[in-house]
N, C-alpha and C positions, 0 to 999 in steps of 0.2 A: 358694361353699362347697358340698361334696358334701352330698345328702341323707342324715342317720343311715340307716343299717342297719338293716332288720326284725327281729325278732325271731326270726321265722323261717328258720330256714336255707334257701339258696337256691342254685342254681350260679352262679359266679362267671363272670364279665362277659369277655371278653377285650377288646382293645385295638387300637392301631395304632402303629404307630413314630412318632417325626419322619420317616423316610426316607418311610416311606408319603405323611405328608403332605407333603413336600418333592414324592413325585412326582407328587401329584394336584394340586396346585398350580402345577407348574411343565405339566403336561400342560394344564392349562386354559388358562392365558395363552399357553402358544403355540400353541393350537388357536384363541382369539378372533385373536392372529395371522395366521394361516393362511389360516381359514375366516372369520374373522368373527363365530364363534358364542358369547356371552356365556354359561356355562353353571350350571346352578345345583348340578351334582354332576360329580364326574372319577370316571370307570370306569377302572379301573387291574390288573394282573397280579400279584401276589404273586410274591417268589420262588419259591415251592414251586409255582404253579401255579392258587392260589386268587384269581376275580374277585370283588372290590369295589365298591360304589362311595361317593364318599366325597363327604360336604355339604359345599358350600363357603359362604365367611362373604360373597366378594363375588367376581366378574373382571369386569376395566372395563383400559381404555387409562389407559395414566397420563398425568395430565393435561397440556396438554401438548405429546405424543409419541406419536404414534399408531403408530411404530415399537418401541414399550415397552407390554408388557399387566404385569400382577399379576392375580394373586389370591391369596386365602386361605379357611384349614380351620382349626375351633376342634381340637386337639388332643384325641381320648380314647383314653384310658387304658383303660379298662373299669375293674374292681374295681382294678384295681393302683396300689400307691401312688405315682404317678409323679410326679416335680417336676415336670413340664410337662402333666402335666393342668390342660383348659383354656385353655392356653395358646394363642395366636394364632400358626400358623405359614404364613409366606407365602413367595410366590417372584415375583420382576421378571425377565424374559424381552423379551436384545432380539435382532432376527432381527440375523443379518451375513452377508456376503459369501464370510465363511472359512467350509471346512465344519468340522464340528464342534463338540462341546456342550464349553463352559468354564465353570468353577464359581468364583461369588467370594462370599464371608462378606458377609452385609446385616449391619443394626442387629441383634444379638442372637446372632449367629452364631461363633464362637469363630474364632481363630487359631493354627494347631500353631507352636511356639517351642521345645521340645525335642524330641530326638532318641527317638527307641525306639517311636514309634506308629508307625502304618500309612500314615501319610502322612507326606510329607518338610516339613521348615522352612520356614514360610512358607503354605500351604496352607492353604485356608479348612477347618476341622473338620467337614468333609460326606464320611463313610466310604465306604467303596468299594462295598460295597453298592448304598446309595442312589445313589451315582453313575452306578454301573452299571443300577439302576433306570431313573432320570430319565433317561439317556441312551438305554435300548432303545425308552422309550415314546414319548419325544420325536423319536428318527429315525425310528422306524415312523410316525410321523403326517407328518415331511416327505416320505418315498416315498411315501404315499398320493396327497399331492398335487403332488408332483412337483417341491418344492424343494431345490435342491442347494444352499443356503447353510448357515450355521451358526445356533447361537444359544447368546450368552451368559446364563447363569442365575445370577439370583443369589437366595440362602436366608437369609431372616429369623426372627426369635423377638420378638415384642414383646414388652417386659421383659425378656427372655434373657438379658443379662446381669447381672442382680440373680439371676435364676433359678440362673446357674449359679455364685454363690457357696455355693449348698446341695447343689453337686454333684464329684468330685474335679477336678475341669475345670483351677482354679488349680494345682494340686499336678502335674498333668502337663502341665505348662507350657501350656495348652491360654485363652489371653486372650481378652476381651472379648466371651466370650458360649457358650452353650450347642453341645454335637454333634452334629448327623445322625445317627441311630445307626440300626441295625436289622440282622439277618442275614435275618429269615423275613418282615419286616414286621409282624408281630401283638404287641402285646404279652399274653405270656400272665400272666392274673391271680397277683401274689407268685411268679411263678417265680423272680424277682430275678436274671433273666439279664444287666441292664444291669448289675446290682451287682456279678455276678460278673467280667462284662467290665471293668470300671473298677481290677477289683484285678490281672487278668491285664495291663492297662495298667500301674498302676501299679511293678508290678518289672519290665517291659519297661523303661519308659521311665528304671527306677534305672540295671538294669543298661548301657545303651546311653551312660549319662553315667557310667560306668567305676563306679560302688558297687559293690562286692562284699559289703557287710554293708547285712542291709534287717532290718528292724524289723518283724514282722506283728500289728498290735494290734487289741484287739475295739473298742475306742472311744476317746473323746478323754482321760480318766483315763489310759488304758495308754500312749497316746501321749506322755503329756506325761513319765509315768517312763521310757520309754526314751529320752524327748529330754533329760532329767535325767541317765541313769543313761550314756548315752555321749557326747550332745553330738551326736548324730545330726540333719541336716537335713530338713527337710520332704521333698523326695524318696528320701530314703533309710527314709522312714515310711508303710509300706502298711498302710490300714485295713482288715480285714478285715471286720469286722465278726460274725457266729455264722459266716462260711463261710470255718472254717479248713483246710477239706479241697481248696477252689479256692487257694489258695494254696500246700498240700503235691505237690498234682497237678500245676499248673500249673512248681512248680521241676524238674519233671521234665524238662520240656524249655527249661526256661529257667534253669539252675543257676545259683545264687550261690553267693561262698564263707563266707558266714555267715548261719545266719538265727536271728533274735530271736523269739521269742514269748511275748508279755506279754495279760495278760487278766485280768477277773475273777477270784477264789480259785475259785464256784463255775463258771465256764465251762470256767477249766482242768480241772477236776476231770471235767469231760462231756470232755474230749478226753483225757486220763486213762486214761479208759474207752473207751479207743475211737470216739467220735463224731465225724463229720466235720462235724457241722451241729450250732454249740450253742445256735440259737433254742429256746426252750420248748414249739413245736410239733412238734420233731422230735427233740429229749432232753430229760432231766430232770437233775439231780439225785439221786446214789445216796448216801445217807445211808451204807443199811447198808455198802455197801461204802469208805465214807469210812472207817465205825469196823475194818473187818477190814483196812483199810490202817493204822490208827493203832495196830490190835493187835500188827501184826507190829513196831511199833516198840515195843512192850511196856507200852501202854497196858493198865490192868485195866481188870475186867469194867466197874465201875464207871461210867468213863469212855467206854467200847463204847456202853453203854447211854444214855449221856446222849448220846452223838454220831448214833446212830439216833434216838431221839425229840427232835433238835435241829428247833428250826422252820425256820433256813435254814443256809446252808453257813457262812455266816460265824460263824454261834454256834457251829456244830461245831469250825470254827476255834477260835475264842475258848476254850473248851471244851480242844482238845487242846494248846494254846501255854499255858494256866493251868498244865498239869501236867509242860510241859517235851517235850511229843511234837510233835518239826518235823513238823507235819503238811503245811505249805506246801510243804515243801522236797521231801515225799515225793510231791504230786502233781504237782508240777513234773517230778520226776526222770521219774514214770510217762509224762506228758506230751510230757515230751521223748523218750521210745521211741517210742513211739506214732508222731511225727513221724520219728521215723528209720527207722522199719519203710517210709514212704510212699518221701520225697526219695530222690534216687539218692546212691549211696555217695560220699564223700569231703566233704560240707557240712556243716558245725560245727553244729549246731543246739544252741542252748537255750530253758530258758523259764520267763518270770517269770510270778508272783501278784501280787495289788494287792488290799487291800482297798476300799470304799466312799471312803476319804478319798485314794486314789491312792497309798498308802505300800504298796512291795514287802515281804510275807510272804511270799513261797518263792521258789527261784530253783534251778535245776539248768542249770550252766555249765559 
């Protein structure tokens, strides 16, 4: 368990990928290969250019087979909330005859099963990235010393598959264990680039299994009424999460011919307005402008005024549906422009409301 947080505010921590440690891990075991050398840290190259060096948990010969090393690196994250913080990531490294680095899924490590990722069916979930990684660092150390054989790497997650039930890994067909991920290697603190990547996944991998109608929902409540309201499959349901603007963006170059969006009364209401992020560190909540929406549908003063001094959106709600003013239906409508102003022209958009108990108040379809 991480230590609480200070009190004090402080800068935020950065991180490292799985790919990172995938390649300082698989650089150690084939360098005690090579050279012999048991090492207690891998100095490794960043894609961008930045050197590392990264602790390792252990590299030793597997026992055994002195033609087979491992090692391993505890996982950090820095400040970011990562499901694999901590986590134990290792690599088995055996030398061979053929030249070239082959990549196969250990204990923890996931397997691609459908279509629309970056990698083809069948293929261990270690992204091109890192692959590309582990394979510059690991043939730069065979030319150093002068080996023309190959080497087979394989990439573990202890626990990784328990891990990656808390991750969309199932939902893009993606079995038996955790990804490789990384583009920069670092993970930067709540940048939530993995989060973002996970949803540009998941309508790739709709659309590539022929869905033309995808579902974008802020959580599992919104999900389960568009699984209600059309009978929609788990892959044809992208969680978005507050980053409904990776998902408007993202259909730009990935067009479908229909898209859902279902959320929160008060999240729609931030995309409403405009916002492409409706975490609470990056919008809010506009009361007054909830009430100068409820006015133009002919709400009185009255009502104005109780929907500005409402404590949350939902009672504003509650508030304008007492006196008969669709307020749901009117943030929906605004919501779904909003979205039409992003997507490229010809894609159906709508978009639902849910209160607290998951039952749809507003909808513009």
């Amino acid at each position: 368990m991480r230590d609480e947080t200070t009190e004090q505010p402080a800068p935020l921590r950065s991180g490292y990928t799985t790919g990172s440690c995938a390649t300082a891990t698989s650089l150690a075991a084939a360098r005690l290969l090579l050279c012999g050398e048991a090492s207690e840290g891998a100095e490794i190259t960043l894609p961008k250019g930045q050197v590392v060096i990264m602790p390792l948990a252990y590299c030793r010969h597997r026992a055994g087979d002195s033609n087979i090393a491992e090692a391993a690196t505890v996982k950090d994250a820095g400040d970011d909330p990562d499901v694999t913080h901590g986590a134990i990531v290792f690599a088995r490294v055996r030398l061979s005859s053929k030249p070239g680095v082959r990549f196969f899924a250990g204990p923890g490590v996931g397997t691609v099963t459908r279509a629309g990722l970056a990698l083809a069916i069948g293929e261990p979930a270690i992204n091109p990235v890192p692959r590309r990684m582990m394979t510059d660092h690991i043939e730069a150390l065979a030319r150093e010393h002068g080996f023309t054989g190959g080497f087979d790497v394989t990439i573990g997650v202890e626990n990784g598959e328990a891990l990656a039930q808390k991750t969309m890994n199932p939902r893009l067909g993606i079995v038996g264990g955790l990804s490789i991920l990384g583009t920069t290697g670092i993970v930067r603190p709540f940048s939530c680039s993995a989060y973002i990547a996970s949803i540009h996944q998941g309508i790739d991998v709709a659309r590539a299994n022929g869905y033309t109608h995808i579902a974008a929902c802020t959580g599992n409540q919104s999900e389960d009424a568009m699984r209600a309201h059309y009978g929609l499959p788990d892959i044809a349901l992208v969680e978005m999460g507050d980053f409904a603007g990776a998902v408007l963006k993202h259909l730009r170059r990935a067009p479908v011919g229909k898209l859902s969006l279902c959320g929160g009364f008060g999240k729609m209401s931030k995309l409403a307005s405009g916002h492409m992020d409706l975490h609470s560190r990056h919008s809010s909540i506009d009361l007054p402008q909830l009430a100068v929406w409820a006015a133009d549908a002919g709400a009185d003063q009255a009502l104005q005024d109780a929907i500005r001094a409402a404590n949350t959106s939902q009672e504003a709600l509650a508030l304008a549906r007492a006196q008969g003013i669709a307020l749901g239906d009117i943030v929906c409508t605004r919501a779904r422009d909003v979205a039409l102003g992003v997507v490229p022209e010809g894609i159906v958009v709508e978009a639902f409301a849910i209160d607290r108990q998951g039952c749809i108040v507003g909808a513009a379809s």
